[in-house]
C-alpha positions as CSV (number, residue, x, y, z in Angstrom):
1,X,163.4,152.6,119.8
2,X,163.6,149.6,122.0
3,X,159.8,149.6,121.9
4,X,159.5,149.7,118.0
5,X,162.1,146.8,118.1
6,X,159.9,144.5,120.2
7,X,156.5,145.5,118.1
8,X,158.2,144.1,115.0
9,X,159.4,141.0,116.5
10,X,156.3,140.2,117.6
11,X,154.5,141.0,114.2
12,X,156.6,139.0,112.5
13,X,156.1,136.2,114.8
14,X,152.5,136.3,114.3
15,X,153.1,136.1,110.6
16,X,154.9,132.9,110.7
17,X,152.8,131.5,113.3
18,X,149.7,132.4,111.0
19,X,152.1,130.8,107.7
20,X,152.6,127.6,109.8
21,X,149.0,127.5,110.5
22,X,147.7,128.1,106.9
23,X,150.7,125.3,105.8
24,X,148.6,123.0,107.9
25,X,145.0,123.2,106.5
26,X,143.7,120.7,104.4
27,X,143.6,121.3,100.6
28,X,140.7,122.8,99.1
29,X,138.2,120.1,98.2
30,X,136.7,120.3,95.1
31,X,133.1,120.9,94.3
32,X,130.3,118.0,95.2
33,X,129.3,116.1,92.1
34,X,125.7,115.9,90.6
35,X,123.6,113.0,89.3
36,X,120.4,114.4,87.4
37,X,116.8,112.2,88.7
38,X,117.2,108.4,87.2
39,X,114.3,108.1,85.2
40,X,111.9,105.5,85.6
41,X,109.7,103.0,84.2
42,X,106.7,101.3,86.1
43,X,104.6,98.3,84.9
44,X,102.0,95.9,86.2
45,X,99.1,93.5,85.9
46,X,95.8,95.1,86.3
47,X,92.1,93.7,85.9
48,X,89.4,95.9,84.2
49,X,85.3,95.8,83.9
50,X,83.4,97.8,81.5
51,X,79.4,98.6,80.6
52,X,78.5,100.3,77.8
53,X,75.1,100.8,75.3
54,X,75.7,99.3,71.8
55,X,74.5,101.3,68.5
56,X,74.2,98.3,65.9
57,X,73.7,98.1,62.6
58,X,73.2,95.2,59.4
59,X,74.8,95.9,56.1
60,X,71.9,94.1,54.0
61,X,69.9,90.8,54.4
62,X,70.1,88.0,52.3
63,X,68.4,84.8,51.7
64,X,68.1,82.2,48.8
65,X,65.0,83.1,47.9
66,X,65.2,86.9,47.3
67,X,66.7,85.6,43.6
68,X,63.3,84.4,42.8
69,X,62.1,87.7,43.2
70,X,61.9,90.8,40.8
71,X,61.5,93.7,42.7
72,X,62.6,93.5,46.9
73,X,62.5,96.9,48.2
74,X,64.2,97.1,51.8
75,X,62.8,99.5,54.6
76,X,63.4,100.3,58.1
77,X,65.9,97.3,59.1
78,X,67.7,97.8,62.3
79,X,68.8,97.0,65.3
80,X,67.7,98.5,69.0
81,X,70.0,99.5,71.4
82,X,71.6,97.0,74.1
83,X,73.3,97.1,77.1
84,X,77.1,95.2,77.6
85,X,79.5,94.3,80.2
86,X,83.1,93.0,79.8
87,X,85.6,91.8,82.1
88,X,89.5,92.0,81.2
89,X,93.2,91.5,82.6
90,X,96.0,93.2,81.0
91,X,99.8,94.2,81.7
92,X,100.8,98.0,81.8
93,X,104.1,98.4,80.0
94,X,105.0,101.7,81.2
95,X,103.8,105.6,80.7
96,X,102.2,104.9,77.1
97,X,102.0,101.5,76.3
98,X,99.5,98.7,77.4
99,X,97.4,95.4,76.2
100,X,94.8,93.6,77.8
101,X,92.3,90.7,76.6
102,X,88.6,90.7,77.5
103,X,85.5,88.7,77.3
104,X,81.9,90.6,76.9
105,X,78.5,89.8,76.9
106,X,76.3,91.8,74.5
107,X,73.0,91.8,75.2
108,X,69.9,90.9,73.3
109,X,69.2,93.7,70.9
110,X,65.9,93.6,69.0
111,X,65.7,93.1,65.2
112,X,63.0,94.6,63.1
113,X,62.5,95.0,59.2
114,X,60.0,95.5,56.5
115,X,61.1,94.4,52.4
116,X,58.7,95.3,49.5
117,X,58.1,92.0,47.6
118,X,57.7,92.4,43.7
119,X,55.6,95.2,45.0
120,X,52.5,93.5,45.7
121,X,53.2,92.0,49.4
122,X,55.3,92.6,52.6
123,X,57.4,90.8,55.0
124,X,57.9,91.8,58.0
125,X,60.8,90.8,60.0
126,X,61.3,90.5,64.2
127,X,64.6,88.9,65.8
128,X,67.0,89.4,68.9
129,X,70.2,89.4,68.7
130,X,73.4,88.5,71.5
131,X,77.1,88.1,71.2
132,X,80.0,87.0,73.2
133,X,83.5,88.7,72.4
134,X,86.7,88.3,73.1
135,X,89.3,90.6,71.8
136,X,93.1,90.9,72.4
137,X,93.8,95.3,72.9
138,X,96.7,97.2,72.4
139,X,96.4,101.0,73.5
140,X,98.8,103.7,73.2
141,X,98.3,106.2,76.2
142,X,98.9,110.1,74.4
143,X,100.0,112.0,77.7
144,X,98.7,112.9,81.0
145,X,97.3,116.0,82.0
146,X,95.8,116.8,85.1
147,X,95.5,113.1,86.2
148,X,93.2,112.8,82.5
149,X,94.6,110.7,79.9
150,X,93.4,110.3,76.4
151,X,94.3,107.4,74.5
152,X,93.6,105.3,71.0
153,X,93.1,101.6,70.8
154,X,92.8,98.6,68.0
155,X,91.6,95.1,69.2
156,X,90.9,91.8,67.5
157,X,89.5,88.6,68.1
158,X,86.1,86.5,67.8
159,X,82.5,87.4,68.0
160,X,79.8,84.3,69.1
161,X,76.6,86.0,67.1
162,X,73.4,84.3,67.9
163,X,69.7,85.1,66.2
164,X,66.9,84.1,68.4
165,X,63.5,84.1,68.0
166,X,63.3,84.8,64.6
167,X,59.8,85.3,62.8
168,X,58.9,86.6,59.0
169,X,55.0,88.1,58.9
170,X,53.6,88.2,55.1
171,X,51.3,91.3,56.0
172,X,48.9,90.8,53.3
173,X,48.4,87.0,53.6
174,X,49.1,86.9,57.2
175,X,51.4,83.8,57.1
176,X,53.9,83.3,59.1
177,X,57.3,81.6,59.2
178,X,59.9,80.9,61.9
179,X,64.1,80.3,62.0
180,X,65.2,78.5,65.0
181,X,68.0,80.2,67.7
182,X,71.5,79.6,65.3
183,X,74.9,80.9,66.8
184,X,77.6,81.5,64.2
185,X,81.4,82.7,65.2
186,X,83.1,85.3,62.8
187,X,86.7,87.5,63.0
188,X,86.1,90.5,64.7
189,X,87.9,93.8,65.0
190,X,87.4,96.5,67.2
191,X,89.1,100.4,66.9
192,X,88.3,102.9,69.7
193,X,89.4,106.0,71.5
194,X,88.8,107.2,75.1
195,X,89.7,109.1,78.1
196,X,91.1,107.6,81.2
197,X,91.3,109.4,84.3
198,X,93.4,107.9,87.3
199,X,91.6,108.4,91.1
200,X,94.6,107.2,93.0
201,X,97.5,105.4,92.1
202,X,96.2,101.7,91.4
203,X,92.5,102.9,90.4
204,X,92.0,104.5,86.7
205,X,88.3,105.2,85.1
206,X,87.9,105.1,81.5
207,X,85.0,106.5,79.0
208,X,85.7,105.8,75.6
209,X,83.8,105.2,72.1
210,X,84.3,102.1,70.1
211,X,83.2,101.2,66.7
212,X,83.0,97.7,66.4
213,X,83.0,95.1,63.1
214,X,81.2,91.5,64.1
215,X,81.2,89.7,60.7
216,X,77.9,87.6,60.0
217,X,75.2,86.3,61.4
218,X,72.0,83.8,60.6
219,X,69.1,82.7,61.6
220,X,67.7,78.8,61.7
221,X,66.4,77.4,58.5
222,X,63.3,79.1,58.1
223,X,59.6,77.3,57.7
224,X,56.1,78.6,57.5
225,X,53.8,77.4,60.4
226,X,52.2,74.6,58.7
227,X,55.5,73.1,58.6
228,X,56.7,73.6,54.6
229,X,59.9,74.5,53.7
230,X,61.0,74.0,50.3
231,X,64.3,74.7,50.1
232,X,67.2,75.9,53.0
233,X,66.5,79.4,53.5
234,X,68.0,80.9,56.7
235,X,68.2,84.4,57.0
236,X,71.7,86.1,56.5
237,X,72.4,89.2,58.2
238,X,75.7,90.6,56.5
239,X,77.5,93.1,57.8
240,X,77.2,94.0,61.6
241,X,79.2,96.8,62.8
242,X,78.1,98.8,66.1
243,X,78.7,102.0,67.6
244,X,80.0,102.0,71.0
245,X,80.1,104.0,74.2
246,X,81.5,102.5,77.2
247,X,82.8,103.4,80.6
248,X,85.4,100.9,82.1
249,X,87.6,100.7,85.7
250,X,91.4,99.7,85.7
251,X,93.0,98.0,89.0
252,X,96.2,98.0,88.8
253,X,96.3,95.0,91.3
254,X,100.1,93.8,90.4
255,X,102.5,96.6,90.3
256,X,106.5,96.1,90.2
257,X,108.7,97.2,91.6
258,X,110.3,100.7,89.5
259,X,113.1,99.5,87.7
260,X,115.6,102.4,86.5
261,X,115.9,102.4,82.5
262,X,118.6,104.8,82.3
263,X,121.0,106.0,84.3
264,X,122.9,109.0,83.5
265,X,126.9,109.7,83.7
266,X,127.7,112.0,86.9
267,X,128.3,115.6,86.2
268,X,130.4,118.3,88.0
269,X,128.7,121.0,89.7
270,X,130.4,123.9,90.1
């Protein structure tokens, strides 16, 4: 008996020793909290170049002297291709939205045309023509996949147009007139859609297609060899649209710094 005595006094002194123990702990903390990714913006300056092959066309000649006509039958007007390179700087706005203003030289593309006079004679007609563009773009990037993203773009600005060399062959009477080199500046617009594809972080390449409306051109006032000219009579070329292809670079040379656009209320996990 004595020894069943001392077992429970010293099991119930292990039970309050473990009580005062468990009195001492501290409280149970509660579960950590969560904060979901911040999500981020980027932005940045960037410079671009492009080279493309231009497709270009003329709506219809005119010139003063087709109203004395009765019959003008035209054939076979158009425009070779030409090569073009642009330069550029523009600002990304962030994952979709960007703008950027660039400056091209479009190389000499050759003119020829044939027109049907009153059906008795011909007039042959041989040109070059050169521009220099500037358009102000705005593209809207339509998500990326696989580093590839395709995008749409409208631009407008101003088109130089210049007609050189121009020369008008009568076929059956072999005379020959000339218009002097005449530049002429119009409103142009500019609507295209591409693929851009980002190498590394700061270096994007582009392919795209852009059709492209110049306004008007002209040549000189035009005069027969022996020097007669009766009235003013430069050639008109109404109409000039071309057909595009084009493969650019980005840079992005001026990143900031990611700035946090939204930041989220903490949640409890757990």
């Amino acid at each position: 008996m004595g020894s069943v005595k001392v077992g429970l006094l010293v099991g119930a002194a292990m039970a309050a020793t473990s009580v005062a123990k468990a009195a001492d702990l501290p409280p149970v903390m509660p579960p950590p909290m969560y904060q979901p990714p911040v999500i981020e913006q980027f932005g940045g300056w960037y410079l671009r170049g492009d080279i493309g092959m231009s497709n270009q066309q003329v709506n219809h000649l005119d010139n003063v002297l087709f109203a004395t006509t009765t019959s003008l039958q035209t054939l076979g007007v158009g425009f070779d291709s030409a090569p073009f390179f642009g330069l550029g700087i523009g600002y990304q706005f962030n994952n979709w939205l960007r703008f950027d203003v660039t400056s091209e030289w479009r190389g000499f593309a050759s003119f020829h045309g044939l027109q049907i006079v009153n059906g008795t004679s011909t007039d042959e007609y041989r040109a070059r023509k050169s521009e220099w563009l500037t358009l102000a773009n705005v593209y809207v990037d339509l998500g990326t996949w696989w580093c590839t993203t395709p995008f749409v773009g409208i631009g407008v600005g101003v088109s130089r147009n210049e007609i050189s060399s121009f020369v008008d062959v009568n076929t059956p009477t072999g005379g020959v007139a000339f218009g002097a080199d005449t530049a002429k500046w119009n409103f142009a617009w500019a609507a295209q859609v591409g693929l851009a594809h980002q190498v590394t972080r700061n270096f994007t390449v582009e392919l795209a297609y852009r059709y492209l409306n110049l306004g008007d051109a002209q040549s000189g006032d035009i005069i027969t060899f022996d020097g007669t000219n009766n009235v003013f009579n430069p050639m008109e070329f109404k109409g000039l649209t071309s057909h595009d292809f084009k493969l650019g670079v980005r840079w992005l040379c001026c990143e900031e710094p990611v700035r946090p656009s939204y930041i989220p209320p903490l949640i409890r996990k757990g």
